[in-house]
C-alpha positions as a LaTeX table, in Angstrom:
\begin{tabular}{lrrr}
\hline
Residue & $x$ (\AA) & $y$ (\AA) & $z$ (\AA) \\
\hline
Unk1 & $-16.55$ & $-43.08$ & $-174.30$ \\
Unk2 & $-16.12$ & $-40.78$ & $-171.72$ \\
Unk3 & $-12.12$ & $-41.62$ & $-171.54$ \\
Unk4 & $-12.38$ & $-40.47$ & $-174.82$ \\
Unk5 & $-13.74$ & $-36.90$ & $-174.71$ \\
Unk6 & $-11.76$ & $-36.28$ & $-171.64$ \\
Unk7 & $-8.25$ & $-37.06$ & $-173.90$ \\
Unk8 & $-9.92$ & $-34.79$ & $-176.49$ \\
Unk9 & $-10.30$ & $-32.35$ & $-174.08$ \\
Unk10 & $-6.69$ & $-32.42$ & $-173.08$ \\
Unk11 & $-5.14$ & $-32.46$ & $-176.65$ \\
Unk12 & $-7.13$ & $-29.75$ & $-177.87$ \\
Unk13 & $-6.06$ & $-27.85$ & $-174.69$ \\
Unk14 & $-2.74$ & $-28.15$ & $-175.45$ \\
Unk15 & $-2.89$ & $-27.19$ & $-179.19$ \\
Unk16 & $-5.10$ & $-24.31$ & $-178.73$ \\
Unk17 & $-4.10$ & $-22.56$ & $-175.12$ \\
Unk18 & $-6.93$ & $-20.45$ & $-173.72$ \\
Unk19 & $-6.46$ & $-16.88$ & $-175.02$ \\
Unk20 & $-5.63$ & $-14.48$ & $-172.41$ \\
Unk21 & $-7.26$ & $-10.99$ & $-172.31$ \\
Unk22 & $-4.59$ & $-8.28$ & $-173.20$ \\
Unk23 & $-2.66$ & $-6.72$ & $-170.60$ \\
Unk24 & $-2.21$ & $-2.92$ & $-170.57$ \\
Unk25 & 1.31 & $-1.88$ & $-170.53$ \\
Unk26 & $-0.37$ & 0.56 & $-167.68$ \\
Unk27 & $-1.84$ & $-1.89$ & $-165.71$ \\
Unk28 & 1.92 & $-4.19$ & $-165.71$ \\
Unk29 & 3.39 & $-1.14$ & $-164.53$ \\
Unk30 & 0.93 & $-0.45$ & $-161.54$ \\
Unk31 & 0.83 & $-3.42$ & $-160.34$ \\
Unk32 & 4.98 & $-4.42$ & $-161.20$ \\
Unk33 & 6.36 & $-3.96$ & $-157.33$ \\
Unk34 & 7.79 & $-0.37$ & $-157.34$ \\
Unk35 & 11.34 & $-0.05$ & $-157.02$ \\
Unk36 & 13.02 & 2.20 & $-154.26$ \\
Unk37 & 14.63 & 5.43 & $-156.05$ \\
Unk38 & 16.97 & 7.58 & $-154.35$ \\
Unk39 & 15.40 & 10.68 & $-153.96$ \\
Unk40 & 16.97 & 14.37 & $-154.77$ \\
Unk41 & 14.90 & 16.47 & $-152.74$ \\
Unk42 & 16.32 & 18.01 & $-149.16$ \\
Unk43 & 13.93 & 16.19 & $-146.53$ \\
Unk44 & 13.71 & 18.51 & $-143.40$ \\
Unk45 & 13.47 & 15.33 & $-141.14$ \\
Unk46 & 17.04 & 14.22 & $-141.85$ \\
Unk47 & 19.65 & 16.04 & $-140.46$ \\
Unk48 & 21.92 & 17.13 & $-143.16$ \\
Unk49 & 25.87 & 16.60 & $-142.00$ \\
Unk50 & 27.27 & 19.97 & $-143.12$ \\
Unk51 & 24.45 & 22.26 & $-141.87$ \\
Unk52 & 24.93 & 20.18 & $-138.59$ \\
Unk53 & 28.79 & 21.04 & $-138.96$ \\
Unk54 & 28.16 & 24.51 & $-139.64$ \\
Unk55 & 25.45 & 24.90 & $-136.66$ \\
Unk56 & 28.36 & 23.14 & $-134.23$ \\
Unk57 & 30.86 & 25.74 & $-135.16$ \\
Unk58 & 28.45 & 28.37 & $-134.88$ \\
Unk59 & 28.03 & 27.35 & $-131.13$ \\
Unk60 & 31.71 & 27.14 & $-130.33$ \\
Unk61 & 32.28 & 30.46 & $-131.65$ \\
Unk62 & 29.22 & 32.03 & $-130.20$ \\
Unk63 & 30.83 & 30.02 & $-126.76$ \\
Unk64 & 33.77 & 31.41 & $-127.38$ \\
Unk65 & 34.54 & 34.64 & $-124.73$ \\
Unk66 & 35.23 & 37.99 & $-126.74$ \\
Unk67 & 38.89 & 39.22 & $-127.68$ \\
Unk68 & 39.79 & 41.62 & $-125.13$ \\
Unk69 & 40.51 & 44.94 & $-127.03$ \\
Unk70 & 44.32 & 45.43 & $-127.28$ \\
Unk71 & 45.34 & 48.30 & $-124.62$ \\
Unk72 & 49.17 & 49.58 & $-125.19$ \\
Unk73 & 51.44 & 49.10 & $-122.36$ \\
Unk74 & 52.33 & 51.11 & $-119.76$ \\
Unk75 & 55.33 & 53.44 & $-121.20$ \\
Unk76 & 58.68 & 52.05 & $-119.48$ \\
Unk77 & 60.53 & 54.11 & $-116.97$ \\
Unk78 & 63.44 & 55.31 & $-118.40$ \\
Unk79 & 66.31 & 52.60 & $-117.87$ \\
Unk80 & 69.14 & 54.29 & $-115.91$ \\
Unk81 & 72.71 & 55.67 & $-117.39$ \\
Unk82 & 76.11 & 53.97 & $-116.95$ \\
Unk83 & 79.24 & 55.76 & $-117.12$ \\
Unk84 & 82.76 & 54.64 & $-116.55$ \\
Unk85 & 84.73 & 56.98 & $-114.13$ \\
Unk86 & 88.01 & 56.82 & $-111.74$ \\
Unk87 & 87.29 & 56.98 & $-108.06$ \\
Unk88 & 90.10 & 57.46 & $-105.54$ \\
Unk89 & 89.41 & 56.90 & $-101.65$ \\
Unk90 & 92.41 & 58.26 & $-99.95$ \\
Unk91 & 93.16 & 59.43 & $-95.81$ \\
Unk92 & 95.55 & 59.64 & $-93.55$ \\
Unk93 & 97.15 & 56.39 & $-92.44$ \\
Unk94 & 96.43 & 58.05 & $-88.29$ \\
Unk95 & 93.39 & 59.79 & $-87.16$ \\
Unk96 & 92.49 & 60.93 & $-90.61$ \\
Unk97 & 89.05 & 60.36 & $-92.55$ \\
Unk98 & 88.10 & 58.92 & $-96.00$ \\
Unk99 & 87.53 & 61.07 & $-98.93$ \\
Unk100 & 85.98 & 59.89 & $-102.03$ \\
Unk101 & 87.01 & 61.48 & $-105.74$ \\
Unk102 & 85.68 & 60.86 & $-108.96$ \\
Unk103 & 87.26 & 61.96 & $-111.78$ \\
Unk104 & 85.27 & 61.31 & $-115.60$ \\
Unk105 & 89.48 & 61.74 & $-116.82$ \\
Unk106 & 92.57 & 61.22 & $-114.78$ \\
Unk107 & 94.44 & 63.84 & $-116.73$ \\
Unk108 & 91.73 & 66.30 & $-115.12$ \\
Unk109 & 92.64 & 67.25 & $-111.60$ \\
Unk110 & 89.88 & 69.19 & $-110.97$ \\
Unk111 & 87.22 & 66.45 & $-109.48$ \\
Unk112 & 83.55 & 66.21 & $-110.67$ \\
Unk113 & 83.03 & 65.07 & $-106.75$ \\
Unk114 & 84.62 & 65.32 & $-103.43$ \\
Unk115 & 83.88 & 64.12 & $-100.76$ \\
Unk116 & 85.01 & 63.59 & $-96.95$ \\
Unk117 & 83.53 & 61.08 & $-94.77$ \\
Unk118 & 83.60 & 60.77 & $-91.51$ \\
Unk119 & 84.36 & 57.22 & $-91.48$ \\
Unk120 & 88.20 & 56.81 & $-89.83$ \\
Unk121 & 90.68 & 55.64 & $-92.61$ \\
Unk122 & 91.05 & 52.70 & $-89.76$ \\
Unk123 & 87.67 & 51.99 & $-89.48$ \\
Unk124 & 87.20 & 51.76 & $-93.55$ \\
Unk125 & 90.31 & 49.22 & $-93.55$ \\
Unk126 & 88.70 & 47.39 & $-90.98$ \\
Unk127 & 85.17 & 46.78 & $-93.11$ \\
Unk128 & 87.07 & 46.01 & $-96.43$ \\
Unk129 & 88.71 & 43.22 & $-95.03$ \\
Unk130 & 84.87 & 41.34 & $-94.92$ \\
Unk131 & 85.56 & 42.05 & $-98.48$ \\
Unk132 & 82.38 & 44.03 & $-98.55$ \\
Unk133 & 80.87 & 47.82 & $-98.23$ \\
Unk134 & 78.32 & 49.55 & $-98.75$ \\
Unk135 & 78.22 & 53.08 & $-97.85$ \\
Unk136 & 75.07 & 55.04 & $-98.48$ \\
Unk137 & 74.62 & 58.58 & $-98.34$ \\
Unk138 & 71.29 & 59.97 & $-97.56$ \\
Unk139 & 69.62 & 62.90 & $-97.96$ \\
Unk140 & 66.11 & 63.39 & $-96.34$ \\
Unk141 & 64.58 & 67.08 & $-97.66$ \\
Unk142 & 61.24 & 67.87 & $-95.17$ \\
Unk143 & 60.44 & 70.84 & $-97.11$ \\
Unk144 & 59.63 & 69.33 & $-100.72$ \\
Unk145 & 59.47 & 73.46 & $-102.26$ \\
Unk146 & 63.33 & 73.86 & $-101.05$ \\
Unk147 & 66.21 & 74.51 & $-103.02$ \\
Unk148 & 67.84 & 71.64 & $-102.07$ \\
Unk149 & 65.22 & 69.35 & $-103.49$ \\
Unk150 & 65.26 & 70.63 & $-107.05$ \\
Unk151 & 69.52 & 71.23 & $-107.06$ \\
Unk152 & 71.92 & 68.71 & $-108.89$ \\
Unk153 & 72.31 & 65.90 & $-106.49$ \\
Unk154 & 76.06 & 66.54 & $-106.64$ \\
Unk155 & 75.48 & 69.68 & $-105.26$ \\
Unk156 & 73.97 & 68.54 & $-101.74$ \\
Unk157 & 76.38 & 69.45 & $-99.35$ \\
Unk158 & 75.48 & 67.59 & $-96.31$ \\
Unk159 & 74.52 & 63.86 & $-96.12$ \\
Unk160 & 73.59 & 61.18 & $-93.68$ \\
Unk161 & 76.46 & 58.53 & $-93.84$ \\
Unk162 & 75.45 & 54.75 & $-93.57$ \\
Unk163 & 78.03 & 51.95 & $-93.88$ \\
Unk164 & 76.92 & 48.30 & $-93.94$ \\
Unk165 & 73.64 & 49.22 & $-92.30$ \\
Unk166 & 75.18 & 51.27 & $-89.60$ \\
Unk167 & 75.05 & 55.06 & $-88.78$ \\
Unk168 & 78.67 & 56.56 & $-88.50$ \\
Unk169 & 78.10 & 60.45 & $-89.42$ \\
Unk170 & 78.16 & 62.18 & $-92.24$ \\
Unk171 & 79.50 & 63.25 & $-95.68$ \\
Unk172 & 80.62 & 66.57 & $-96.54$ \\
Unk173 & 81.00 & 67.84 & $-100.03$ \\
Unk174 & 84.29 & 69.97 & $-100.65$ \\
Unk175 & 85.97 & 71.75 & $-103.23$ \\
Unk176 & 89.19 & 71.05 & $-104.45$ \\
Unk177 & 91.99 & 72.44 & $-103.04$ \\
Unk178 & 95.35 & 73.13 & $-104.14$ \\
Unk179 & 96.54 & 70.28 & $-102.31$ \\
Unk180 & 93.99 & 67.48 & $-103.65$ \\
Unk181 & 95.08 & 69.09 & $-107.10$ \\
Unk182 & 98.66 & 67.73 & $-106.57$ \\
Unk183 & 97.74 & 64.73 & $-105.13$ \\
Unk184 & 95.17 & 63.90 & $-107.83$ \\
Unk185 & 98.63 & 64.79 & $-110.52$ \\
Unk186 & 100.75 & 62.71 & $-108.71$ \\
Unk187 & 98.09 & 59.77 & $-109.97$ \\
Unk188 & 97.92 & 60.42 & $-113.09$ \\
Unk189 & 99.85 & 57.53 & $-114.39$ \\
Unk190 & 98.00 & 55.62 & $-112.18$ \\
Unk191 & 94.43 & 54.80 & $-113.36$ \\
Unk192 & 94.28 & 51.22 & $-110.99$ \\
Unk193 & 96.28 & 50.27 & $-107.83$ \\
Unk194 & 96.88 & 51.30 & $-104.22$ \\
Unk195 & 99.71 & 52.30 & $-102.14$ \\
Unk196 & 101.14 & 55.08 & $-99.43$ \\
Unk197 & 101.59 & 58.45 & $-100.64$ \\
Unk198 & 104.75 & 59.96 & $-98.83$ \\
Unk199 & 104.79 & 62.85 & $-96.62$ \\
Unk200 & 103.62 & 66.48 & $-97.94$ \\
Unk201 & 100.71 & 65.65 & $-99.97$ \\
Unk202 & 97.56 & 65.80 & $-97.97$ \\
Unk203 & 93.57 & 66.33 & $-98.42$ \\
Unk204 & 93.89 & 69.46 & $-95.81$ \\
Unk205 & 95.62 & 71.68 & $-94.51$ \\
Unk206 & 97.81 & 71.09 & $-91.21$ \\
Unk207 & 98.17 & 67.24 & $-92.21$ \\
Unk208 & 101.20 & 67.17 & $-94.56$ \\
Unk209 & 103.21 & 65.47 & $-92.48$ \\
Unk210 & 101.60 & 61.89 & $-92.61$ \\
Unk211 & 101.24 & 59.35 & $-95.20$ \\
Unk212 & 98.26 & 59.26 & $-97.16$ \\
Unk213 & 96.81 & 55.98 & $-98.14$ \\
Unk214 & 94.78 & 55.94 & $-101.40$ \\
Unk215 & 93.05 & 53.13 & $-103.31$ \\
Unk216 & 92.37 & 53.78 & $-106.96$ \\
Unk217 & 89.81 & 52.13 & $-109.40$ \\
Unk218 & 87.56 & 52.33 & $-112.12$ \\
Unk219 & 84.14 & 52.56 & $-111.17$ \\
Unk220 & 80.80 & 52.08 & $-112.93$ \\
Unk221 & 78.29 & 54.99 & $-112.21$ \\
Unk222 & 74.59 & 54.25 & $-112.52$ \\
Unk223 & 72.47 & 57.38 & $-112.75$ \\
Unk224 & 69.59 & 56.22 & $-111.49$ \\
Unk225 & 67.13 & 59.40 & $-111.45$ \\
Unk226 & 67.51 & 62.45 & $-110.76$ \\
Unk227 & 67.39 & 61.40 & $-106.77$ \\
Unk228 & 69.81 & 58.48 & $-106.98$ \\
Unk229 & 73.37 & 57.86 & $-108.18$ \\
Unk230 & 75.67 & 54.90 & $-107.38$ \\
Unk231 & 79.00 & 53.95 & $-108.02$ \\
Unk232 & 80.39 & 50.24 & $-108.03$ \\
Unk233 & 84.03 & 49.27 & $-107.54$ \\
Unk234 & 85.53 & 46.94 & $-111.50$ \\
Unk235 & 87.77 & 44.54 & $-110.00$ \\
Unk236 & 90.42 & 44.07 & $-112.45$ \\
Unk237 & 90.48 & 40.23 & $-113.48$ \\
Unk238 & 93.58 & 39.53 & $-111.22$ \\
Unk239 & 92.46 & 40.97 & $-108.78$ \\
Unk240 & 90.75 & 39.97 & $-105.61$ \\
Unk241 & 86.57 & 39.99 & $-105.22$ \\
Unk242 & 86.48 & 43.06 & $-103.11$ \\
Unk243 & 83.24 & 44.76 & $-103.50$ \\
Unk244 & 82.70 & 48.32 & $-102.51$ \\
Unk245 & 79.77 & 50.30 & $-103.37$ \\
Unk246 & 78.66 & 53.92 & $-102.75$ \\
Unk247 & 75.05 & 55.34 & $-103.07$ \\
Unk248 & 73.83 & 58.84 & $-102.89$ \\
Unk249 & 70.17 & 58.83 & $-102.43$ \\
Unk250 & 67.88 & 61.55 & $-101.79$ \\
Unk251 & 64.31 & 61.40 & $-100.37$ \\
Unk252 & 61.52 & 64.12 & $-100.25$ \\
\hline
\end{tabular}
């Protein structure tokens, strides 16, 4: 009997399940496990990537050492003049001295410069065959308020001659005379070259009767300031590398 009722039991069990109580759609959803949601709101405890960017650049820049402000240049010194002009060095072959000419035309016989050196025609030969010279003329002026230190330099009419470092006199500047006149007209065909003048044309009186040696060339003047003027010997392009250069400075 008791078999029974327990299988009774068990089939009305089954036919009839044990009503549950309702379930509030609230109380599914509190206690349903929540899901994770990505949240929109700025959290100040992450570090955002582009305010981090922004901060880094920030401290370059501020690292950074200022642009200097842009201050012009110092003006340039004027750059010096070139001119092209004919030079002649001429003397007697025997116990005569060098004169230098420069002409700015070769029809012109009146020179823009003469002068005589007191270098021996000999003694010039001599340094030319090292296949250099330099001969600076110097003029020192003590008194700086002087007419001679405010004059054209071309108009200095003593100077201190140096050749190749050594001290061998001075330079005079002359004025042409009738006999440089004829000399310089008996060139004017030639504009480069050198050769032996015959007998009766001379750079002074009383010395007609000896040859007179000249060398003729173009020369490049550089205008330095109004202290400082050089000239430079143009080779031609078959000729050979002699280099000659002349200087007129003058120092206060």
């Amino acid at each position: 009997m008791t078999k029974i009722n327990a299988l009774r039991r068990f089939l009305l069990a089954c036919i009839h399940p044990a009503s549950t109580s309702p379930v509030h759609p609230s109380t599914t959803t509190a206690t349903a496990t929540p899901k994770k949601r990505l949240s929109t709101s700025l959290r100040d405890d992450l570090d955002d990537p582009h305010s981090q960017h922004h901060d880094n650049q920030a401290e370059e820049d501020s690292s950074e050492p200022p642009t200097p402000t842009a201050i012009a240049p110092p003006s340039a010194p004027p750059r010096p003049s070139k001119t092209m002009v004919i030079g002649t060095i001429f003397g007697h072959r025997r116990g005569g001295h060098v004169w230098f000419c420069v002409q700015h035309d070769r029809l012109n016989t009146k020179p823009a410069l003469l002068l005589e050196l007191s270098i021996p025609t000999s003694t010039l030969i001599q340094e030319m065959r090292c296949g250099l010279v330099r001969i600076a003329l110097e003029f020192k002026d003590d008194s700086p308020e002087s007419e001679l230190s405010r004059c054209p330099l071309h108009s200095v009419p003593v100077w201190t001659l140096f050749c190749n470092g050594r001290k061998l006199g001075f330079a005079v500047r002359r004025k042409g005379t009738d006999q440089n006149r004829l000399m310089l007209k008996t060139m004017q065909s030639t504009t480069v070259g050198a050769g032996v003048i015959p007998s009766g044309f001379g750079s002074g009186p009383g010395s007609g009767s000896e040859e007179l040696m000249y060398m003729r060339a173009n020369y490049e003047c550089v205008i330095g300031n109004a202290d400082s003027e050089s000239f430079h010997l143009i080779n031609p392009d078959d000729g050979p590398g002699q280099e000659l250069s002349i200087f007129l400075l003058r120092s206060r």
